[in-house]
Short mmCIF file of the C-alpha atoms (twelve columns), coordinates in Angstrom:
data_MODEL
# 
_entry.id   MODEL 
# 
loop_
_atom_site.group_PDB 
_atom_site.id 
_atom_site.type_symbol 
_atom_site.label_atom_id 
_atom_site.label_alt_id 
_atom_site.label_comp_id 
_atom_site.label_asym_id 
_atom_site.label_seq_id 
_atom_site.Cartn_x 
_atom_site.Cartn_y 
_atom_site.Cartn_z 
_atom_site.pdbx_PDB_model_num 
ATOM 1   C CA . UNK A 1   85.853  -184.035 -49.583 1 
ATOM 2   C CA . UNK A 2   87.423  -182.068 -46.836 1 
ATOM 3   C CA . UNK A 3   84.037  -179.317 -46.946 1 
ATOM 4   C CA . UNK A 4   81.834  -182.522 -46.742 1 
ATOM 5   C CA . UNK A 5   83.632  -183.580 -43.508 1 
ATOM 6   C CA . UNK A 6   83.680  -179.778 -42.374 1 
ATOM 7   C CA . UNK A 7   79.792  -180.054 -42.682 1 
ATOM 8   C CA . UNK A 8   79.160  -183.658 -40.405 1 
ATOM 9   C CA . UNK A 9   81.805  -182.325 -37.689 1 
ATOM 10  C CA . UNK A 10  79.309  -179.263 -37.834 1 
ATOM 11  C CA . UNK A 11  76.197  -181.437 -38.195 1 
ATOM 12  C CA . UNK A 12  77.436  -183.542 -35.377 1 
ATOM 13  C CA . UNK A 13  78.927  -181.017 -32.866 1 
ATOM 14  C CA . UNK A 14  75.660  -178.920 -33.159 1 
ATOM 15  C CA . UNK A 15  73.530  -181.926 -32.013 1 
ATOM 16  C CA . UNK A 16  75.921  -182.511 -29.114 1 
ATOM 17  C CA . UNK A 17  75.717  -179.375 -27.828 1 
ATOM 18  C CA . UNK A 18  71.669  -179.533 -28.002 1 
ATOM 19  C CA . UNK A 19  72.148  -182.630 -26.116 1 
ATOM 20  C CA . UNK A 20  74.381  -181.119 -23.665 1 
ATOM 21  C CA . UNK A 21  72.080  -178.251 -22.978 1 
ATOM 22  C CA . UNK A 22  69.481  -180.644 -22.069 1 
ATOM 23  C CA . UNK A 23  71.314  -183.029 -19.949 1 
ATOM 24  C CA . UNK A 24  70.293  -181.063 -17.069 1 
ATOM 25  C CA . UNK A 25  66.709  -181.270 -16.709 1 
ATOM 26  C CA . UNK A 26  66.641  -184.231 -18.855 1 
ATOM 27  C CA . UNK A 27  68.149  -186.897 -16.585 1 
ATOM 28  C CA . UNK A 28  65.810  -185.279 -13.463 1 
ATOM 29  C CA . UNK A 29  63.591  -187.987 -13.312 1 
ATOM 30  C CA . UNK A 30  66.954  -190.664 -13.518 1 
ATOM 31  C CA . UNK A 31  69.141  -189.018 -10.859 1 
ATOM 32  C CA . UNK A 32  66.073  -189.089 -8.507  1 
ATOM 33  C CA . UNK A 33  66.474  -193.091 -8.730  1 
ATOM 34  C CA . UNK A 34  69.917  -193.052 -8.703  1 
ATOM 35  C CA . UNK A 35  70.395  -194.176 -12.177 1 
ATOM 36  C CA . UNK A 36  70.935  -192.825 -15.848 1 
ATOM 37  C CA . UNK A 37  70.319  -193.336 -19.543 1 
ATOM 38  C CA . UNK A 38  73.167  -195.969 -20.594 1 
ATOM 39  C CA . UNK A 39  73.959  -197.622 -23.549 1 
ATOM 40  C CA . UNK A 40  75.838  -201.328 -23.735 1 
ATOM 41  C CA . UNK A 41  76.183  -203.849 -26.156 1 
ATOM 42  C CA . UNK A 42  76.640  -207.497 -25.543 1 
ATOM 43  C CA . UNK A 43  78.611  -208.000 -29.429 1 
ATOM 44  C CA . UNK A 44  81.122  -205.654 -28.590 1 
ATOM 45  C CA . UNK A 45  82.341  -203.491 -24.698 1 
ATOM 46  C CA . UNK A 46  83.244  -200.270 -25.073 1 
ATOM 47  C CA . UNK A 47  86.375  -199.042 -26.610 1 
ATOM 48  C CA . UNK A 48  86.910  -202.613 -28.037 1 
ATOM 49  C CA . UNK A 49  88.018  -204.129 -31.461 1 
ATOM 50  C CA . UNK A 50  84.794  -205.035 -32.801 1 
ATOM 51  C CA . UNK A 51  84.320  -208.536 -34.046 1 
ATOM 52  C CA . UNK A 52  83.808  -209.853 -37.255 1 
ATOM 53  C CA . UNK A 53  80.122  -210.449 -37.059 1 
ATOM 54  C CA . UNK A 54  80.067  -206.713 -37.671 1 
ATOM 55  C CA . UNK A 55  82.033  -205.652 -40.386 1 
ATOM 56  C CA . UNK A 56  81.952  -205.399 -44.350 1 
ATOM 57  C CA . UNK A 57  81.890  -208.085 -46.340 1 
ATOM 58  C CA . UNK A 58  83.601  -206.195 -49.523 1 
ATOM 59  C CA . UNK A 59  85.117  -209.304 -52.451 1 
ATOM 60  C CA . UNK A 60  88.608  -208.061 -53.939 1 
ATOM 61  C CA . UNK A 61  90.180  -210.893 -55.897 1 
ATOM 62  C CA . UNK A 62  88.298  -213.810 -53.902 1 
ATOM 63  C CA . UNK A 63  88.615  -212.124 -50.507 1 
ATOM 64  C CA . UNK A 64  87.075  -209.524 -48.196 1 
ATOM 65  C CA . UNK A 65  89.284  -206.543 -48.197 1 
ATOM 66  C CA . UNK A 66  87.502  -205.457 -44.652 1 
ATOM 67  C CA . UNK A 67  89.563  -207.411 -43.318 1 
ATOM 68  C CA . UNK A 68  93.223  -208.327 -42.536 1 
ATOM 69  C CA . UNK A 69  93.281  -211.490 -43.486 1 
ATOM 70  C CA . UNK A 70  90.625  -212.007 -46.238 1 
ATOM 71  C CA . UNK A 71  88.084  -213.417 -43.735 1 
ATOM 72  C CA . UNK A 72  84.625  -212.455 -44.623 1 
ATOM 73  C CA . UNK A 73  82.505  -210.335 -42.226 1 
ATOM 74  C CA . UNK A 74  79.250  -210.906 -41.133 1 
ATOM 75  C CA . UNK A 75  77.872  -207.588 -41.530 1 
ATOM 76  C CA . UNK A 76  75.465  -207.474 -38.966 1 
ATOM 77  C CA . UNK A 77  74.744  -204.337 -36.990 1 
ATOM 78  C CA . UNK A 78  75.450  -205.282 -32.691 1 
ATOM 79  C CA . UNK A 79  73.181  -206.044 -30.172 1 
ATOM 80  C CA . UNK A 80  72.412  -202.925 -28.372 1 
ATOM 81  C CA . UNK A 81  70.613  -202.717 -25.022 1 
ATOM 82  C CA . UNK A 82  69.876  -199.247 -23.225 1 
ATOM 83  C CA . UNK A 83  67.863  -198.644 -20.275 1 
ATOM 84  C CA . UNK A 84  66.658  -195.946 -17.634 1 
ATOM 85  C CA . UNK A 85  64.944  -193.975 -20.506 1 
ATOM 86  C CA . UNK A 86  62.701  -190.754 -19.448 1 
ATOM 87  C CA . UNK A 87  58.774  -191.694 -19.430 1 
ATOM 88  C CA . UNK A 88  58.422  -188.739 -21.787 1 
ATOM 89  C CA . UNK A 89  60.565  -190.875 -24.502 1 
ATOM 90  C CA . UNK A 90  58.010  -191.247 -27.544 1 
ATOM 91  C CA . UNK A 91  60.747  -192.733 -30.301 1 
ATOM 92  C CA . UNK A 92  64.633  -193.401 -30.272 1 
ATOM 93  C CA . UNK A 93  67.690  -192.648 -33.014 1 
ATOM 94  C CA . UNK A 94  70.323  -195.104 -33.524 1 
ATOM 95  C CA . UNK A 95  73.263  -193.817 -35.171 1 
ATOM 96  C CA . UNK A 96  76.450  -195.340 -36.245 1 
ATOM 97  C CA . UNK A 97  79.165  -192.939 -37.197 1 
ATOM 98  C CA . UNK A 98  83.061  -193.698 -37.508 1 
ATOM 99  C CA . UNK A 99  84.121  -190.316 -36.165 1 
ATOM 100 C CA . UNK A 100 87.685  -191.069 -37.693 1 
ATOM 101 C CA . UNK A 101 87.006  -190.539 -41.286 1 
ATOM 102 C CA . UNK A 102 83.322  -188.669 -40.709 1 
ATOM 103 C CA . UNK A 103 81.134  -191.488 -41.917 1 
ATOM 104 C CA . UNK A 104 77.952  -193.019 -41.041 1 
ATOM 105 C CA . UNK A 105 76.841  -196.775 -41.189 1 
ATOM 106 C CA . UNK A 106 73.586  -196.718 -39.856 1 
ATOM 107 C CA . UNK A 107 70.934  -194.769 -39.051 1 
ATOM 108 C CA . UNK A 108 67.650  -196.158 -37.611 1 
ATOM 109 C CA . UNK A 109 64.815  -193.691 -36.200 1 
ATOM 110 C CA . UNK A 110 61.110  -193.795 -34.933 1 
ATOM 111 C CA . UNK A 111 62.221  -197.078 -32.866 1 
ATOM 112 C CA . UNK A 112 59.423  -197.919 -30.337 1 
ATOM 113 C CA . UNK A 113 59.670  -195.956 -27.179 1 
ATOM 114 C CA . UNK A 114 59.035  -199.236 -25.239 1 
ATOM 115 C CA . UNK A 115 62.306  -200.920 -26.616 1 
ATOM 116 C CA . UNK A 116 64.944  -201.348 -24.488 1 
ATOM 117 C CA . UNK A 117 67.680  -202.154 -27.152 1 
ATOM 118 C CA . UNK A 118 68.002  -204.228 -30.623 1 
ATOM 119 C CA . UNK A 119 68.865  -207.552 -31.484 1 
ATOM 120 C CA . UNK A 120 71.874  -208.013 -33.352 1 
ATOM 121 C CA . UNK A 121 71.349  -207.529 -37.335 1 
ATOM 122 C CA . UNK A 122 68.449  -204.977 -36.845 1 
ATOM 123 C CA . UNK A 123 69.563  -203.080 -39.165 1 
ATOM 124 C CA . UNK A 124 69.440  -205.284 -42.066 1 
ATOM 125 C CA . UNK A 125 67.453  -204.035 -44.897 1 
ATOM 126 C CA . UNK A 126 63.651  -203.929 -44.658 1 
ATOM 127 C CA . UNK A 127 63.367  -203.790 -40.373 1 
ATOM 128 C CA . UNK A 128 60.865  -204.117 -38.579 1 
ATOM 129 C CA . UNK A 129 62.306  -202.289 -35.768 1 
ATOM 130 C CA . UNK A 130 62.395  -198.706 -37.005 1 
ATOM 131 C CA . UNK A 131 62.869  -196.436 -40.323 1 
ATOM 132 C CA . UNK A 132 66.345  -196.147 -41.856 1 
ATOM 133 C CA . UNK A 133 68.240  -194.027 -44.047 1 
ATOM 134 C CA . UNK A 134 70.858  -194.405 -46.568 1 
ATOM 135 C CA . UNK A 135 74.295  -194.756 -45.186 1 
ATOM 136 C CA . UNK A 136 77.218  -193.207 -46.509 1 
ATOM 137 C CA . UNK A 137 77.655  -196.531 -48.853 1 
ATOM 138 C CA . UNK A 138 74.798  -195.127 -51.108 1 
ATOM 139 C CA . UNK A 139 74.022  -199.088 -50.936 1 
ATOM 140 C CA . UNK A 140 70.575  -199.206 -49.657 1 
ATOM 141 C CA . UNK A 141 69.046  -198.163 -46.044 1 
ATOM 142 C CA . UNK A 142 70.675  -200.828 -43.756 1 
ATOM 143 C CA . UNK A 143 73.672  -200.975 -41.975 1 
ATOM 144 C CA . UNK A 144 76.950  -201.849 -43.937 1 
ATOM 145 C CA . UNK A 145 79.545  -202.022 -40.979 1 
ATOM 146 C CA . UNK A 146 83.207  -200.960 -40.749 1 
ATOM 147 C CA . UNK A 147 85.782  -201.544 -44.052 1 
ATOM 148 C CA . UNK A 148 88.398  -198.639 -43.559 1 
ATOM 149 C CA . UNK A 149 91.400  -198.174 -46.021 1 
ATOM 150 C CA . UNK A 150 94.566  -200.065 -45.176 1 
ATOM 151 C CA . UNK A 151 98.074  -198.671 -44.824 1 
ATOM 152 C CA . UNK A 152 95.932  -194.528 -44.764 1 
ATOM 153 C CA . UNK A 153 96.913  -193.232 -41.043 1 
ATOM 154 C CA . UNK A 154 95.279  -193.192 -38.491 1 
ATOM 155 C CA . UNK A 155 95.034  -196.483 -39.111 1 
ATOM 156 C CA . UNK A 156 92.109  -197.570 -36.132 1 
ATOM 157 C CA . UNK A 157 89.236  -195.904 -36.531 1 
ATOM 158 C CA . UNK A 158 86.444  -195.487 -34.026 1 
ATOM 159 C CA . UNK A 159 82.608  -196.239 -34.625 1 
ATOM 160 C CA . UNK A 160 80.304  -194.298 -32.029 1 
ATOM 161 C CA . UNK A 161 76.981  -196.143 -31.723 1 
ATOM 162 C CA . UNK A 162 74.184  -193.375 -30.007 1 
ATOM 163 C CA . UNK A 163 71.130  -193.767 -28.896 1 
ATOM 164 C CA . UNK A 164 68.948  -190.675 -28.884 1 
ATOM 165 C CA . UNK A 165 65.882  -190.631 -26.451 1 
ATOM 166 C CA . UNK A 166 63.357  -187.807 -27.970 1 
ATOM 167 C CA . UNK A 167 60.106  -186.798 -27.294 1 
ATOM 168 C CA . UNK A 168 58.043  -186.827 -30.678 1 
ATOM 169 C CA . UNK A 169 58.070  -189.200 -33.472 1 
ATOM 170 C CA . UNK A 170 60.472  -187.673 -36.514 1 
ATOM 171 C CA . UNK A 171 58.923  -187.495 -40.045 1 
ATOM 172 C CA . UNK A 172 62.064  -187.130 -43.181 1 
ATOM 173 C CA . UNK A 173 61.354  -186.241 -46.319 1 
ATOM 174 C CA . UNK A 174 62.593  -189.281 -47.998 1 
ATOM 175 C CA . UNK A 175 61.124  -189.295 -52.137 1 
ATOM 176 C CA . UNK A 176 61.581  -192.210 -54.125 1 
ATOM 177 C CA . UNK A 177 64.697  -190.428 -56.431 1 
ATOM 178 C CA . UNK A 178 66.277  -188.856 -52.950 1 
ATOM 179 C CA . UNK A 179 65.450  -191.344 -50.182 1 
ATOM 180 C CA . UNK A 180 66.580  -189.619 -46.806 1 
ATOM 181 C CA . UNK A 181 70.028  -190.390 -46.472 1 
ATOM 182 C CA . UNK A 182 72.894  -189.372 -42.881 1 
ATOM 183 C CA . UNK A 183 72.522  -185.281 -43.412 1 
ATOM 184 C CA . UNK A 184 68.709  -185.868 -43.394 1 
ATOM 185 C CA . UNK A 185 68.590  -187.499 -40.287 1 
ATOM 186 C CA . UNK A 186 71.633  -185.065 -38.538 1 
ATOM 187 C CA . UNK A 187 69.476  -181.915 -39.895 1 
ATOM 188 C CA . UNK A 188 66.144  -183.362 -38.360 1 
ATOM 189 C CA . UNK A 189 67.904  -184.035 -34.871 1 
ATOM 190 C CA . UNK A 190 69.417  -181.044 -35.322 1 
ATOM 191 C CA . UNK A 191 66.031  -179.039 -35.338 1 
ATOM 192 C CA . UNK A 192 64.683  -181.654 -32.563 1 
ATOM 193 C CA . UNK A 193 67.693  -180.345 -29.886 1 
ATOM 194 C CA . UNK A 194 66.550  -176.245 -30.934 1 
ATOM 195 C CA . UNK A 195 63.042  -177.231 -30.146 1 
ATOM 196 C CA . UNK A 196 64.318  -179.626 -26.706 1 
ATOM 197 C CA . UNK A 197 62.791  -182.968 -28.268 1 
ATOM 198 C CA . UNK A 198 66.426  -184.578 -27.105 1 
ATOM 199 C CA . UNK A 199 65.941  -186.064 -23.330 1 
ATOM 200 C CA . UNK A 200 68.768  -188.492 -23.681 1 
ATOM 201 C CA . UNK A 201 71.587  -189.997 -25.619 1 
ATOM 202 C CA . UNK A 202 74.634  -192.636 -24.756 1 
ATOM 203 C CA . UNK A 203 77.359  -193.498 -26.969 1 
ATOM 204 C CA . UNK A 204 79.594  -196.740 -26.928 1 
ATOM 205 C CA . UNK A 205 83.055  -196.769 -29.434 1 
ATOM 206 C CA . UNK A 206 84.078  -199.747 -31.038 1 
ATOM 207 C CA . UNK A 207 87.278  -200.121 -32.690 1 
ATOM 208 C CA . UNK A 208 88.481  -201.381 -35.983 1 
ATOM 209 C CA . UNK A 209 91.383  -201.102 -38.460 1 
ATOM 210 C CA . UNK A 210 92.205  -203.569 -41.685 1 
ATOM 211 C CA . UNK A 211 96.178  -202.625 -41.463 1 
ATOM 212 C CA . UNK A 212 98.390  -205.078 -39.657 1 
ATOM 213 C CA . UNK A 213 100.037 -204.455 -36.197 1 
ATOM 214 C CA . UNK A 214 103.644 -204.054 -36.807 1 
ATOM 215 C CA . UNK A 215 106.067 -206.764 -35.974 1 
ATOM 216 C CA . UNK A 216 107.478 -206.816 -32.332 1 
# 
């Protein structure tokens, strides 16, 4: 468990860096207008608990042990809405990665490069708005949102939803017995930050946890 986590903090900090190397020339054609690649979301701002409408929907005993109180979750990926994108952009990556326990919920690539965001519960199984990979469930490719453990410190965890801005169209290897799952996707944006096919990326947090506040 603790290599496999070794492995995405590698997978992940390489592709930041790529991005980071880029940011440079990358936003050029932004700064000149005085404005930059951003991501917002109108389910959820930044660094916010996110709401029900996007979390697990997991039955233990008659209720939904994503949640605090047994409440079922919708389990709908957010709305997402970016903008300023470079004219070079030719697809876009969504990723959504709880960076507290090193797991990923969604990942969506080869979106259009004329989108400017996606509606909420785009990433339900079968989208029309872009190719998708297994999550870390090993339920299907979709998003399955947020259902951490109770009472395991730390108990809120944070789920980074990043948009990637590249220039070329990605192509996993994704056979029928070994559909292309999280490391497939890190491992091809990996390559696509060596060869500087990563113009742009924006992250927003959300926050969750399914352990009680202590009493006051």
């Amino acid at each position: 468990m603790k290599l496999q986590i070794a492995c995405c903090l590698i997978l992940l900090l390489s592709i930041s860096l790529a991005c980071r190397a880029q940011e440079t020339d990358t936003n050029v054609e932004n700064r000149d207008s005085g404005q930059r690649f951003h991501l917002t979301s109108k389910t959820f701002e930044n660094n916010t608990t996110l709401p029900p409408s996007t979390i697990h929907n997991i039955t233990v005993n008659g209720s939904n042990a994503c949640s605090i109180d047994g409440s079922p979750g919708g389990n709908r990926s957010p709305e997402l809405s970016w903008g300023h994108a470079s004219s070079q952009t030719l697809s876009f990556v969504v990723v959504a990665y709880d960076s507290t326990a090193a797991f990923t919920h969604w990942g969506m690539y080869n979106v259009s490069p004329t989108a400017t965001g996606l509606p909420e519960n785009a990433g339900v199984a079968g989208s029309k708005y872009g190719d998708q990979i297994v999550n870390d469930y090993f339920v299907g490719a979709e998003y399955d949102g947020p259902c951490p453990p109770p009472g395991v410190k730390p108990f809120v965890h944070h789920y980074v939803f990043t948009v990637y801005a590249l220039d070329i169209v990605l192509h996993l290897p994704s056979p029928a017995n070994f559909p292309a799952s999280a490391e497939t996707l890190y491992q091809a944006l990996i390559r696509a930050g060596r060869g500087h096919h990563i113009l742009q990326s924006s992250s927003i947090t959300g926050l969750y946890s399914t352990t009680p506040p202590p009493p006051e």
